[in-house]
N, C-alpha and C positions, 0 to 999 in steps of 0.2 A: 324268758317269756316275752315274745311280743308284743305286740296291739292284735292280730289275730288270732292268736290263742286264748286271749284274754276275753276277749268278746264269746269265742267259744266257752269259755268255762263260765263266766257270768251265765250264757243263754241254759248252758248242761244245771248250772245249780237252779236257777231264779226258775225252768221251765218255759221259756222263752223263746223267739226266734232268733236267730243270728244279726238279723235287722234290725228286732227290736232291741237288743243287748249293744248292735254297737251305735243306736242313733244313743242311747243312752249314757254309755260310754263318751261320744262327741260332746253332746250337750254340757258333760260334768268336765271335759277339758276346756270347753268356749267358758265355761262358767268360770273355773280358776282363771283363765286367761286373761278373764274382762278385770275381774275382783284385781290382778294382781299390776295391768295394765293400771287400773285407778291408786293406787298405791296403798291396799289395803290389804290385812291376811288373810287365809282362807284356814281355819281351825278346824280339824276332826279328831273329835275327842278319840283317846286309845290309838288312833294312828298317827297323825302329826300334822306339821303347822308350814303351809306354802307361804310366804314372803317374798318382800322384794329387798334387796340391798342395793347402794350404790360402791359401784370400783369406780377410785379417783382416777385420774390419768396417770399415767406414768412411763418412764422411761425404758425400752426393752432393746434387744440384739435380734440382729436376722440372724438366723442360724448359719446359710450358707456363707454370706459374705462378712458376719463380724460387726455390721454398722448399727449405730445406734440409733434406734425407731422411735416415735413417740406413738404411743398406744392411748386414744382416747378414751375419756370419762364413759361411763354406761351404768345401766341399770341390771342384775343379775337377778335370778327366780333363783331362791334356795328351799331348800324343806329342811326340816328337824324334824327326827322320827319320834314320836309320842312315846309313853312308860310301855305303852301297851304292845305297841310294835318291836319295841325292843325286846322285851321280853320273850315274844315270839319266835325271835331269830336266836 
């Protein structure tokens, strides 16, 4: 699925326009965005829990040439899928 399919099926269940389902849609990804940019969780109960981790730096290979890279320090977005969500799948 998508982003607009998703927005479609939101507007089909909620009764909505396609507009209003994906400004709403946006708003709830600006919102993980901001929460996860500030270095804090975003928890939904029964579905799961958005985070942020850091990857250290480390040493990597080009693939074509063999040479050893150095891959910079960063910040990653992870999720863990709630009981609820699991269960579902």
């Amino acid at each position: 699925m998508n982003k607009g399919e998703l927005i479609e099926k939101i507007a089909t269940d909620v009764e909505i326009s396609k507009k209003q389902a994906g400004a709403a849609l946006d708003s709830f990804i600006e919102a993980v965005a901001k929460t996860l940019k500030k270095g804090d969780k975003v928890t939904l109960v029964g579905f799961g829990t958005f985070s942020v981790s850091k990857r250290s730096a480390r040493n990597g290979r080009n693939p074509q040439t063999g040479a050893t890279i150095k891959i910079k320090a960063k910040k990653v977005a992870k999720f863990k899928a709630g009981a609820g969500l699991s269960a579902k799948i």
